[in-house]
BAGU-682876 format. One record per atom (N, C-alpha, C, CB): residue number from 1; atom name; x, z, y. Coordinates in steps of 0.2 Angstrom, whole numbers, padded with zeros to 4 digits. Glycine has a CB too. Example, Ala and Ser with C-alpha at 12.3 -4.5 7.8 and 13.67 -1.06 7.14 Angstrom:
BEGIN
@pos 1, site N, px 0066, pz 0039, py -0028
@pos 1, site CA, px 0062, pz 0039, py -0022
@pos 1, site C, px 0066, pz 0039, py -0016
@pos 1, site CB, px 0057, pz 0045, py -0022
@pos 2, site N, px 0064, pz 0035, py -0011
@pos 2, site CA, px 0068, pz 0036, py -0005
@pos 2, site C, px 0064, pz 0039, py 0000
@pos 2, site CB, px 0070, pz 0029, py -0003
This chain:
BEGIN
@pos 1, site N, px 0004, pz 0000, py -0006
@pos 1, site CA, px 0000, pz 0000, py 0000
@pos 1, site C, px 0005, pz 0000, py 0006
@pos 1, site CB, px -0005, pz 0006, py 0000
@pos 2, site N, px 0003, pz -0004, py 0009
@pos 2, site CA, px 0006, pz -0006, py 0017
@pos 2, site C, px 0003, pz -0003, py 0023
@pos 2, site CB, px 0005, pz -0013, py 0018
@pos 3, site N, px 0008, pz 0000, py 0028
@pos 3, site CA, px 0005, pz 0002, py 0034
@pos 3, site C, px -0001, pz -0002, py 0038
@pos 3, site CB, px 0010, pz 0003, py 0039
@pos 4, site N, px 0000, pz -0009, py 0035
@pos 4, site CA, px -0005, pz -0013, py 0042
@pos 4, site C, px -0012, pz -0010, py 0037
@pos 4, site CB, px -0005, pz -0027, py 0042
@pos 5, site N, px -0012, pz -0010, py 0029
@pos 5, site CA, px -0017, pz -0008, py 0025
@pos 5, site C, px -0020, pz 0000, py 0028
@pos 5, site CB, px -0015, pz -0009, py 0017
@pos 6, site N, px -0016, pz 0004, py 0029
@pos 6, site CA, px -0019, pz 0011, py 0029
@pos 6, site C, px -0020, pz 0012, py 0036
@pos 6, site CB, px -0014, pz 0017, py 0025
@pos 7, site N, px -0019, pz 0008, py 0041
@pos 7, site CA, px -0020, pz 0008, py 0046
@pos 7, site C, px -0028, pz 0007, py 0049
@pos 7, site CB, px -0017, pz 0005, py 0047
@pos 8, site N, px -0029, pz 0002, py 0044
@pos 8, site CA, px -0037, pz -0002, py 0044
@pos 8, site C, px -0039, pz 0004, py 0040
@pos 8, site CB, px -0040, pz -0011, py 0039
@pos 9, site N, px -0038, pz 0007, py 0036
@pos 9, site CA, px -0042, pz 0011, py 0032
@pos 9, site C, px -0044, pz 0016, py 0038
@pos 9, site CB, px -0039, pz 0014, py 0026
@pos 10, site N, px -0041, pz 0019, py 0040
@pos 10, site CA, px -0039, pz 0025, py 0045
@pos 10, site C, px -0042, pz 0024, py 0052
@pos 10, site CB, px -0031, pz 0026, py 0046
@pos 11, site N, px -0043, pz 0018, py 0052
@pos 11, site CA, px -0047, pz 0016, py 0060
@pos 11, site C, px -0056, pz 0014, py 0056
@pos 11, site CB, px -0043, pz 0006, py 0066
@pos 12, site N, px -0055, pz 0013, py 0053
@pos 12, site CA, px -0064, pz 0013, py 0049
@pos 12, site C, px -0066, pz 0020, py 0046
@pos 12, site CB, px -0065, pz 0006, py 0041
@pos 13, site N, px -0062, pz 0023, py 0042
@pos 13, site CA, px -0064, pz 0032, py 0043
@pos 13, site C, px -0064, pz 0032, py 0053
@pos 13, site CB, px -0054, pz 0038, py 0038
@pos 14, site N, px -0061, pz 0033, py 0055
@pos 14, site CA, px -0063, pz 0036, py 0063
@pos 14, site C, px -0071, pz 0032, py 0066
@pos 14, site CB, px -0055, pz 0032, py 0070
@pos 15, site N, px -0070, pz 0026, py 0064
@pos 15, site CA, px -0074, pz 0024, py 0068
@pos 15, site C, px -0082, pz 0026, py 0064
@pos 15, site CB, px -0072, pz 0018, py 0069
@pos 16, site N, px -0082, pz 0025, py 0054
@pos 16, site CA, px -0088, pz 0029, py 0052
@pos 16, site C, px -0090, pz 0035, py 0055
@pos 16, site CB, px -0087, pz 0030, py 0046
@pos 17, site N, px -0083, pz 0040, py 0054
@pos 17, site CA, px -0085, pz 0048, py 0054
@pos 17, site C, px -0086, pz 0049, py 0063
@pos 17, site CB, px -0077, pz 0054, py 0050
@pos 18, site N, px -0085, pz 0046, py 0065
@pos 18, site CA, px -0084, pz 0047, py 0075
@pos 18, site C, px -0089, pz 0044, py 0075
@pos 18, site CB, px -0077, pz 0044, py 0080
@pos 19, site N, px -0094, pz 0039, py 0072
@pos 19, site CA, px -0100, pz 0039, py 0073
@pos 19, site C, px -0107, pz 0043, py 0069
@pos 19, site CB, px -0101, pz 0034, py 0073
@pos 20, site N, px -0103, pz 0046, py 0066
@pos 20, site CA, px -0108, pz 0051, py 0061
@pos 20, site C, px -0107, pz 0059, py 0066
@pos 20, site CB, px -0105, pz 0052, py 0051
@pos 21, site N, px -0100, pz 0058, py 0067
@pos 21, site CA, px -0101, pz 0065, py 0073
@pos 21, site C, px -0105, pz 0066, py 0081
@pos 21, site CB, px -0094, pz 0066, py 0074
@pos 22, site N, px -0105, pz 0058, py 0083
@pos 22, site CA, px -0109, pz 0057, py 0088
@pos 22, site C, px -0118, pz 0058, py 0087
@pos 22, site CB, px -0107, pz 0050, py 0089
@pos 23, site N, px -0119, pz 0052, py 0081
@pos 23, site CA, px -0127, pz 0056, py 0079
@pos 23, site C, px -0129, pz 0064, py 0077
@pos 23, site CB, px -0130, pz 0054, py 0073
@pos 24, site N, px -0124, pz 0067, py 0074
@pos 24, site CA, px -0125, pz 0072, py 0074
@pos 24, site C, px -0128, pz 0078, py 0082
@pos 24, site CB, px -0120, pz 0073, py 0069
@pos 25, site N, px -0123, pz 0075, py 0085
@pos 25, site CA, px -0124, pz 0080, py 0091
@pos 25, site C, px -0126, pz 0076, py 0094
@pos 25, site CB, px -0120, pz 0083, py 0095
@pos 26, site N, px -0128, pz 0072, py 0097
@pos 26, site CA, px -0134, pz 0068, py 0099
@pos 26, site C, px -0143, pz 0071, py 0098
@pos 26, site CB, px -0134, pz 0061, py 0096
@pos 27, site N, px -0142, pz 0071, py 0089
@pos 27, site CA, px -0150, pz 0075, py 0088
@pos 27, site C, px -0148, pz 0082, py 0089
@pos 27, site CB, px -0154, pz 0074, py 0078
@pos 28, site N, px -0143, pz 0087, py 0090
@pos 28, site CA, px -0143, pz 0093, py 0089
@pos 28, site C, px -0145, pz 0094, py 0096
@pos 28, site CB, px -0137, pz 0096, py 0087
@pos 29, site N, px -0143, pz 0090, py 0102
@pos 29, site CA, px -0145, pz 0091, py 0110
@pos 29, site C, px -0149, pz 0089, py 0111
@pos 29, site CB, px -0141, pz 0089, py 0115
@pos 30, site N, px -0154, pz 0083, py 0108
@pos 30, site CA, px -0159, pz 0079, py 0111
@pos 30, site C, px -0165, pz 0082, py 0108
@pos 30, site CB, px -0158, pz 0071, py 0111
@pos 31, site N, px -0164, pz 0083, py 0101
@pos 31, site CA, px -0170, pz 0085, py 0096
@pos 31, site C, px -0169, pz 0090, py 0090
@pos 31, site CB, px -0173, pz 0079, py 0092
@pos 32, site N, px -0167, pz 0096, py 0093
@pos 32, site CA, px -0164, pz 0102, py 0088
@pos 32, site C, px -0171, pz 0104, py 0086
@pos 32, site CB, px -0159, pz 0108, py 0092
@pos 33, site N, px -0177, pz 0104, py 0090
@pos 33, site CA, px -0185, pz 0108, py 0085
@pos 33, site C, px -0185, pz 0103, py 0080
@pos 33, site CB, px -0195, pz 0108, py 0091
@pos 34, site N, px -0183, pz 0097, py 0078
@pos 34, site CA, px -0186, pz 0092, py 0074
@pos 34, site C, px -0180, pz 0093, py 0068
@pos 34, site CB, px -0187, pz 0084, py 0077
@pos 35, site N, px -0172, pz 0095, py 0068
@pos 35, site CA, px -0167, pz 0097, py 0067
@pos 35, site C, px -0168, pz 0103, py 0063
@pos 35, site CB, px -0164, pz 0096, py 0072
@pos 36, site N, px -0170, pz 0108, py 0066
@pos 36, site CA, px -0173, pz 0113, py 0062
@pos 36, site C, px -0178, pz 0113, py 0060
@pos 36, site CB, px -0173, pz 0118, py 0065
@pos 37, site N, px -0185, pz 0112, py 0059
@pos 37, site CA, px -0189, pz 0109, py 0057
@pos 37, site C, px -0188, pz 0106, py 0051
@pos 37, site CB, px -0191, pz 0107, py 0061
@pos 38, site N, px -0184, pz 0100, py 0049
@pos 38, site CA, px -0183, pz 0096, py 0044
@pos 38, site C, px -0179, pz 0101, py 0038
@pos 38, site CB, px -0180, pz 0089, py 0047
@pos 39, site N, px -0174, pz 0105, py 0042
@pos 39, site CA, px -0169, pz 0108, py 0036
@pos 39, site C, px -0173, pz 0115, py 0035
@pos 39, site CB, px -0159, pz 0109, py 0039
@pos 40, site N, px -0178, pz 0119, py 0038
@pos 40, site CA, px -0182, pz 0123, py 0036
@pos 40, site C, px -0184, pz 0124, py 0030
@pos 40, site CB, px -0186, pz 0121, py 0039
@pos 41, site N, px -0187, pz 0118, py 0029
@pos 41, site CA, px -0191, pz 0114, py 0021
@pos 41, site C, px -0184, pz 0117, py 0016
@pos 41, site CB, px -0192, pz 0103, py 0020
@pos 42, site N, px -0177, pz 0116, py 0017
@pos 42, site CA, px -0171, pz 0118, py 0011
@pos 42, site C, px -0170, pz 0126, py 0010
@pos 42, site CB, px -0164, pz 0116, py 0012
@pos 43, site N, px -0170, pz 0126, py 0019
@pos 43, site CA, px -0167, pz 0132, py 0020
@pos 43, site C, px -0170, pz 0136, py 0022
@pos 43, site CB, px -0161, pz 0133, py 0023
@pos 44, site N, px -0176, pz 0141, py 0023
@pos 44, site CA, px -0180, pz 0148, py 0026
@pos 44, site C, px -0173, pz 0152, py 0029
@pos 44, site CB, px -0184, pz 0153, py 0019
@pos 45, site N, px -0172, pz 0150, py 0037
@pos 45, site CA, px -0168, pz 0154, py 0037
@pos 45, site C, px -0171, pz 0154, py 0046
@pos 45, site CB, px -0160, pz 0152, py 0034
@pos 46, site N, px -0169, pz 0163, py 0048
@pos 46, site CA, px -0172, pz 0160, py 0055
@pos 46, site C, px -0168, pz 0156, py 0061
@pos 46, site CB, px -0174, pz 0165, py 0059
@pos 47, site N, px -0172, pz 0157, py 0065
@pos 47, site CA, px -0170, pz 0148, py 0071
@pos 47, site C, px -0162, pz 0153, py 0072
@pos 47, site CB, px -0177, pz 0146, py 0082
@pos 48, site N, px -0161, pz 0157, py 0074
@pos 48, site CA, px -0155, pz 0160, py 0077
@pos 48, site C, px -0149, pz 0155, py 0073
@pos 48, site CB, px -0154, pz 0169, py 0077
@pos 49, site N, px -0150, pz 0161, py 0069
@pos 49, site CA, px -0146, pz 0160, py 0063
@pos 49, site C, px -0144, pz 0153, py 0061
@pos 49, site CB, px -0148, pz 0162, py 0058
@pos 50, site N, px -0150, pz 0147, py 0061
@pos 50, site CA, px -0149, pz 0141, py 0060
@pos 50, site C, px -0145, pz 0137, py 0066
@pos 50, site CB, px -0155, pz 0139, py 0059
@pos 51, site N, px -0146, pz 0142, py 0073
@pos 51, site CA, px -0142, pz 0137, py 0075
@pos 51, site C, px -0135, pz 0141, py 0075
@pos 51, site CB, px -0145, pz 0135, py 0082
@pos 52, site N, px -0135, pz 0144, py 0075
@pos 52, site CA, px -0125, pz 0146, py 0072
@pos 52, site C, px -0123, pz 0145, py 0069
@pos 52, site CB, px -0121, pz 0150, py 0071
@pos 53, site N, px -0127, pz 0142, py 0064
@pos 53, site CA, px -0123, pz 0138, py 0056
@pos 53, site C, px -0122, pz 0131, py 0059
@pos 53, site CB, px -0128, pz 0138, py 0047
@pos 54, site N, px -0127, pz 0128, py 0061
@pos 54, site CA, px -0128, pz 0123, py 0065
@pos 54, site C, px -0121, pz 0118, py 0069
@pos 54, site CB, px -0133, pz 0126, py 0069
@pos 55, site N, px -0120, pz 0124, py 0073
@pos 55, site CA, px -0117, pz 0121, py 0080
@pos 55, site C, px -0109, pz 0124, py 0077
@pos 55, site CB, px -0121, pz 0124, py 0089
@pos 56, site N, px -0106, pz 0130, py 0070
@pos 56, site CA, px -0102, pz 0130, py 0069
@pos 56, site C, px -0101, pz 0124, py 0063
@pos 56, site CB, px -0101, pz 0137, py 0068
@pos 57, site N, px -0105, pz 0123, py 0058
@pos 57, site CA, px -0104, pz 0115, py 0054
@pos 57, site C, px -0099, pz 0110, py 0059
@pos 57, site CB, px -0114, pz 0110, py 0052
@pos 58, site N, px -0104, pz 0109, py 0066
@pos 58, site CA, px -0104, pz 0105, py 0072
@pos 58, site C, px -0096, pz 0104, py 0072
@pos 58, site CB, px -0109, pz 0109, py 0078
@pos 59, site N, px -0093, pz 0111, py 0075
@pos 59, site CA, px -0086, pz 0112, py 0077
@pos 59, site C, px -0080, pz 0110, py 0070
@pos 59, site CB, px -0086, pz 0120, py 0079
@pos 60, site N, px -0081, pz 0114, py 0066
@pos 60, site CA, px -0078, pz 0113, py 0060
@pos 60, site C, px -0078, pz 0105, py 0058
@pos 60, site CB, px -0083, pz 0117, py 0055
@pos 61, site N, px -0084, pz 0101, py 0058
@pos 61, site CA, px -0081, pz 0096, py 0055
@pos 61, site C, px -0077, pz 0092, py 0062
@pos 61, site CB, px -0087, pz 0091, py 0050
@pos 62, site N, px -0080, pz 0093, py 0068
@pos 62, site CA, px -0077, pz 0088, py 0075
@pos 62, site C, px -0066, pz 0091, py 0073
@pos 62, site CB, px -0082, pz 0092, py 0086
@pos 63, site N, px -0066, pz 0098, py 0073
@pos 63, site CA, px -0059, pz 0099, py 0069
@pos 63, site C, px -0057, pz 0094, py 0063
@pos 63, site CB, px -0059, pz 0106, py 0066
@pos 64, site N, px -0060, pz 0095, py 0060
@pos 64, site CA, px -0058, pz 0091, py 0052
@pos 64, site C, px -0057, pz 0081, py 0054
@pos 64, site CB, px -0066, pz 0092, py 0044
@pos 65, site N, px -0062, pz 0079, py 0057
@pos 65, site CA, px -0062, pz 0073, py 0061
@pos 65, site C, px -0056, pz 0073, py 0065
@pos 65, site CB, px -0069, pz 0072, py 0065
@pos 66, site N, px -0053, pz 0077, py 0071
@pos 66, site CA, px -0047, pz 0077, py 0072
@pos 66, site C, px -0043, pz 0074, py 0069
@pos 66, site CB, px -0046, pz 0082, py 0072
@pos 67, site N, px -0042, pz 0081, py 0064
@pos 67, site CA, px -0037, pz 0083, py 0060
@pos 67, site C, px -0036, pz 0077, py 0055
@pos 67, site CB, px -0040, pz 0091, py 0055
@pos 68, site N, px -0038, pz 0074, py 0052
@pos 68, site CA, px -0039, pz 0069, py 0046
@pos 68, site C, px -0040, pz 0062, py 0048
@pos 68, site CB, px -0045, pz 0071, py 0042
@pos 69, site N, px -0044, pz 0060, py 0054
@pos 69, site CA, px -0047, pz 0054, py 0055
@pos 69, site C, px -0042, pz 0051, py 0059
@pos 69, site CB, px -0053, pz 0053, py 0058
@pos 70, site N, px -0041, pz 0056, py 0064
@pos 70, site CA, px -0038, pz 0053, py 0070
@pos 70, site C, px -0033, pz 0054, py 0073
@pos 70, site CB, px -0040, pz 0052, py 0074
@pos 71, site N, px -0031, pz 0059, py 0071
@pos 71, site CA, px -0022, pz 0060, py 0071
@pos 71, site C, px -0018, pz 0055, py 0065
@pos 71, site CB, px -0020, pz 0070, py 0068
@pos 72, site N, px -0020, pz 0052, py 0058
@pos 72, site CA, px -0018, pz 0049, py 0056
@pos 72, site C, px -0016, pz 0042, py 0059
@pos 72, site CB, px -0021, pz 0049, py 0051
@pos 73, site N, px -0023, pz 0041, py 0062
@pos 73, site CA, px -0023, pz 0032, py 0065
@pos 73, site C, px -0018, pz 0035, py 0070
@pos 73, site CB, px -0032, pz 0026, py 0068
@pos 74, site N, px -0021, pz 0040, py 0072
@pos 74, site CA, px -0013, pz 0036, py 0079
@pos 74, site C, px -0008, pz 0035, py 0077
@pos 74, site CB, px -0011, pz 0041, py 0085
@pos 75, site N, px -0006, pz 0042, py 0072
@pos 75, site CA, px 0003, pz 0041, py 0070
@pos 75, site C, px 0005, pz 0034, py 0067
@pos 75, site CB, px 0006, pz 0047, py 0064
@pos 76, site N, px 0000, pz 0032, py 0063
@pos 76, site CA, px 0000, pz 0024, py 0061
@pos 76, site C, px 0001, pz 0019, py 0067
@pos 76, site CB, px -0008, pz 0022, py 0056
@pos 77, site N, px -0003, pz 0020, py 0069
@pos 77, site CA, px -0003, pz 0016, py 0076
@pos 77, site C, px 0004, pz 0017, py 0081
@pos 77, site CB, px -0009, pz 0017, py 0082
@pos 78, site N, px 0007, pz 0021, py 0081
@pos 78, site CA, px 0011, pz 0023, py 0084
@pos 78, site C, px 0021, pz 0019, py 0080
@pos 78, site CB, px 0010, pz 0031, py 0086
@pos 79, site N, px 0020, pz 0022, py 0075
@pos 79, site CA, px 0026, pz 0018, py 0069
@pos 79, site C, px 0024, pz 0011, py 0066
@pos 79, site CB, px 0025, pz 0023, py 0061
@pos 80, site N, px 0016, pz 0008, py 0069
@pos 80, site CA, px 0016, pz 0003, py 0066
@pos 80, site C, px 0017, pz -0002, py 0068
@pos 80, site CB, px 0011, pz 0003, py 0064
């Protein structure tokens, strides 16, 4: 496997997960009653609480997205 290859990989991870991390906070600020509401049905758990699991998932994966997506492509992009 070749840098030009893991390069493309690493910019289509960013660009999938960087738009799954955009929808996700998008519905959390624009429609969090429908957000809670929908994961209600799995989880009985109250609104507080839901939203601190919520908005800590939220942080946690925007770290890991960082950490994994886009610190790679740059270092690729930068040696490549």
């Amino acid at each position: 496997m070749d840098i030009q290859t893991l390069t493309t990989f690493f910019m289509w991870c960013t660009i999938i997960n960087g738009g799954l991390l955009v929808l996700w906070t998008i519905m959390c600020i624009v429609a969090p009653d429908l957000v809670y509401r929908t994961q209600r049905i799995w989880f009985p758990i109250p609104r507080k609480t839901f939203d601190v699991a919520i908005y800590s998932f939220l942080g946690l994966f925007k770290i890991f997205f960082l950490f994994f997506n886009v610190a790679p492509y740059v270092a690729l992009l930068i040696i490549g």
